[in-house]
C-alpha positions as CSV (number, residue, x, y, z in Angstrom):
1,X,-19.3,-14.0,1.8
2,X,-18.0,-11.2,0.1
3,X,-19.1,-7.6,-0.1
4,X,-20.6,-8.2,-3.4
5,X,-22.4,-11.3,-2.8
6,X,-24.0,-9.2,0.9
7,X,-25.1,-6.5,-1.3
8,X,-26.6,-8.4,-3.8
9,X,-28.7,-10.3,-1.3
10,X,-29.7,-7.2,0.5
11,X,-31.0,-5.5,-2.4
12,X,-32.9,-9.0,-3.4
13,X,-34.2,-8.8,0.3
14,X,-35.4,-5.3,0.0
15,X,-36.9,-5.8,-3.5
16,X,-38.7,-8.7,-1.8
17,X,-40.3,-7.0,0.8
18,X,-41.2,-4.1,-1.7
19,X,-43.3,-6.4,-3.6
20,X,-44.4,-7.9,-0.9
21,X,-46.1,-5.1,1.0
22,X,-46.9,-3.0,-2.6
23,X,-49.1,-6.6,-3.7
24,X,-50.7,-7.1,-0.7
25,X,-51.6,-3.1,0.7
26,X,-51.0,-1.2,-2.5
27,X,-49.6,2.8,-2.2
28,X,-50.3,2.3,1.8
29,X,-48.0,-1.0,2.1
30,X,-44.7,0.9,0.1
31,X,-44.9,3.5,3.2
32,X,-45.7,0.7,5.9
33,X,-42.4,-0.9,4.1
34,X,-40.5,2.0,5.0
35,X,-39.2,0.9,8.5
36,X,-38.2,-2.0,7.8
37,X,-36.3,-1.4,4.6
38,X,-34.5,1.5,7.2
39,X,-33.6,-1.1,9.3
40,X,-32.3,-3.8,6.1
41,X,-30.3,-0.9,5.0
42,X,-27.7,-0.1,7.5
43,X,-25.8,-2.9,6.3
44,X,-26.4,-2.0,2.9
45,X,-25.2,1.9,3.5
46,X,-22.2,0.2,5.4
47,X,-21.1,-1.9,2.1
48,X,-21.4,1.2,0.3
49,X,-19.7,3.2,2.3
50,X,-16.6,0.8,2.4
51,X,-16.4,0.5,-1.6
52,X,-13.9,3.7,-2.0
53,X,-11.9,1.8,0.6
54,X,-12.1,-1.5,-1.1
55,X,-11.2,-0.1,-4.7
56,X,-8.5,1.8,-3.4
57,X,-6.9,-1.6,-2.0
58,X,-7.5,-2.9,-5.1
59,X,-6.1,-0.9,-7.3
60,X,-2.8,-0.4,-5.2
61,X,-2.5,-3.9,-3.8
62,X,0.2,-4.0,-6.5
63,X,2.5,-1.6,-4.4
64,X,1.3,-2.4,-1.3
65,X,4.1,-2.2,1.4
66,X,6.7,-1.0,-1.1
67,X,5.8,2.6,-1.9
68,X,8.1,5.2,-0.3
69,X,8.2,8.6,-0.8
70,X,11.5,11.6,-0.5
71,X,10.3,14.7,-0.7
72,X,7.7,14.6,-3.5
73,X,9.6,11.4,-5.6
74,X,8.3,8.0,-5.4
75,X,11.0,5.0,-4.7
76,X,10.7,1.9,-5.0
77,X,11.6,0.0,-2.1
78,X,12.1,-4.3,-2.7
79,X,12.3,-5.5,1.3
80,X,13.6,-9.2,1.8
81,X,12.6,-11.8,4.6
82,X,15.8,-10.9,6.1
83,X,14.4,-7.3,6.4
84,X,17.2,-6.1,4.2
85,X,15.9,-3.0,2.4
86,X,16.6,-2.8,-1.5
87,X,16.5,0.4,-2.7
88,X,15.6,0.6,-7.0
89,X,19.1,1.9,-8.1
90,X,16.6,4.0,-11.0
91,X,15.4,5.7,-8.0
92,X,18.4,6.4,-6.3
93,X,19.6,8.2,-9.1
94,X,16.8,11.1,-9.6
95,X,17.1,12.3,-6.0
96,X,21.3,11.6,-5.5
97,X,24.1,11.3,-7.7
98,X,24.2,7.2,-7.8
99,X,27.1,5.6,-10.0
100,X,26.1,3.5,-13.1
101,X,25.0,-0.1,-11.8
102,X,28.3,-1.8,-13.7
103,X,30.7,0.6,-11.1
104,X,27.6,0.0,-8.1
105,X,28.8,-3.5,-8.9
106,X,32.8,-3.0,-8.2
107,X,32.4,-1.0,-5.2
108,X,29.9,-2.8,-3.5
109,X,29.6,-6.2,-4.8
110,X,27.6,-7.8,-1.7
111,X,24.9,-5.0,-1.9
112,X,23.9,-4.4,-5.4
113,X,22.2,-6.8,-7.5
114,X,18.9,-7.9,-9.8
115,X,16.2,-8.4,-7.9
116,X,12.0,-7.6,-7.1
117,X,9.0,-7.3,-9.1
118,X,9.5,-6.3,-11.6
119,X,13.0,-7.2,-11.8
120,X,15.5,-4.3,-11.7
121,X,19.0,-3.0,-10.1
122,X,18.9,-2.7,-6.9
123,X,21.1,-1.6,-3.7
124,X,20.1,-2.0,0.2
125,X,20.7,0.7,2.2
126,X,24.0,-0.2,3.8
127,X,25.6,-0.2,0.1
128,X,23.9,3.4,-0.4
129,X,25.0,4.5,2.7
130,X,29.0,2.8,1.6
131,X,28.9,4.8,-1.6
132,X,27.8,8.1,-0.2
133,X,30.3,7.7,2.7
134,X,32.4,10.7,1.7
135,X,29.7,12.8,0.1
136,X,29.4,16.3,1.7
137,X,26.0,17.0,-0.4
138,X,23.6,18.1,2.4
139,X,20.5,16.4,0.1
140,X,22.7,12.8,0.2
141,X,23.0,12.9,3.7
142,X,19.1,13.4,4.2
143,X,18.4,10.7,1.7
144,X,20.6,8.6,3.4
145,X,19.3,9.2,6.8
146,X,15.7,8.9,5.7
147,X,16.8,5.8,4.5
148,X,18.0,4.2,7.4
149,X,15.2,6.0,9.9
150,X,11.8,6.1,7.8
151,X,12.7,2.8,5.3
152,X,15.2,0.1,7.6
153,X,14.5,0.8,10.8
154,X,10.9,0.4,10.6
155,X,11.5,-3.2,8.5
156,X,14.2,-4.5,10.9
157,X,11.4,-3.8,14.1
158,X,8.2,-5.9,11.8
159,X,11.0,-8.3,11.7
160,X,12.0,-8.7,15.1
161,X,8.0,-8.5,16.5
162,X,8.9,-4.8,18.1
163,X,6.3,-2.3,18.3
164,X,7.4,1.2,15.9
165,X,6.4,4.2,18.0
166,X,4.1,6.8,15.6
């Protein structure tokens, strides 16, 4: 059962007993009920305790597994069965200079397509890494290696079963 359904009949269960002692002892019966609405709710505290926990995952299951973060900007991250890790070309582009997607597209035709949800330009990390190969900007270089350590890395070792140390 869910965590709505629980709570529901715990409450129900509670209000139950309530009645029940308050109709049969009066005043006297609501503090002899006491105990044993303590003990029914533990699992009641417990649902409510998990609820900021369950409406964060619902309100990011959207992104869940694809949210990356480079110092402070949010990229979008699309990875593949193959573990191949497709970077939002949009992305790309606020934190390094990226090319247009039609010139992405002539210089690295294997590694830059349409692709996700929702469905966008995108580049894997072997295509960034082939366009910034002659860069000397310290930030590219970074980007670059956070891609390959913090971003593929990570997705080739799920892949493969291996444990990530962290």
């Amino acid at each position: 059962m869910g965590p709505v359904v629980n709570l529901a009949l715990l409450a129900a269960f509670c209000a139950a007993i309530l009645e029940g002692f308050w109709h049969w002892f009066g005043a006297l019966g609501l503090v002899c009920a006491m105990p044993v609405l303590g003990v029914c709710a533990l699992p009641l505290v417990e649902i409510l305790l998990g609820f900021p926990r369950f409406a964060a995952w619902l309100a990011l299951r959207r992104v869940e597994g694809r949210y990356f973060e480079f110092r402070g900007r949010a990229v979008d991250i699309h990875i593949d069965a193959d573990a191949r890790c497709w970077v939002r070309t949009a992305d790309a582009r606020r934190i390094a200079a990226l090319p247009a997607d039609a010139v992405l597209r002539r210089m690295a035709p294997l590694e830059c397509r349409r692709l996700g949800d929702p469905l966008d330009w995108r580049i894997t990390t072997q295509g960034i890494a082939q366009v910034f190969a002659k860069s000397s900007d310290p930030d590219v270089t970074k980007f670059c290696h956070w891609l390959e350590v913090d971003v593929a890395r990570p997705a080739r070792n799920r892949r493969d079963g291996r444990k990530v140390p962290g």
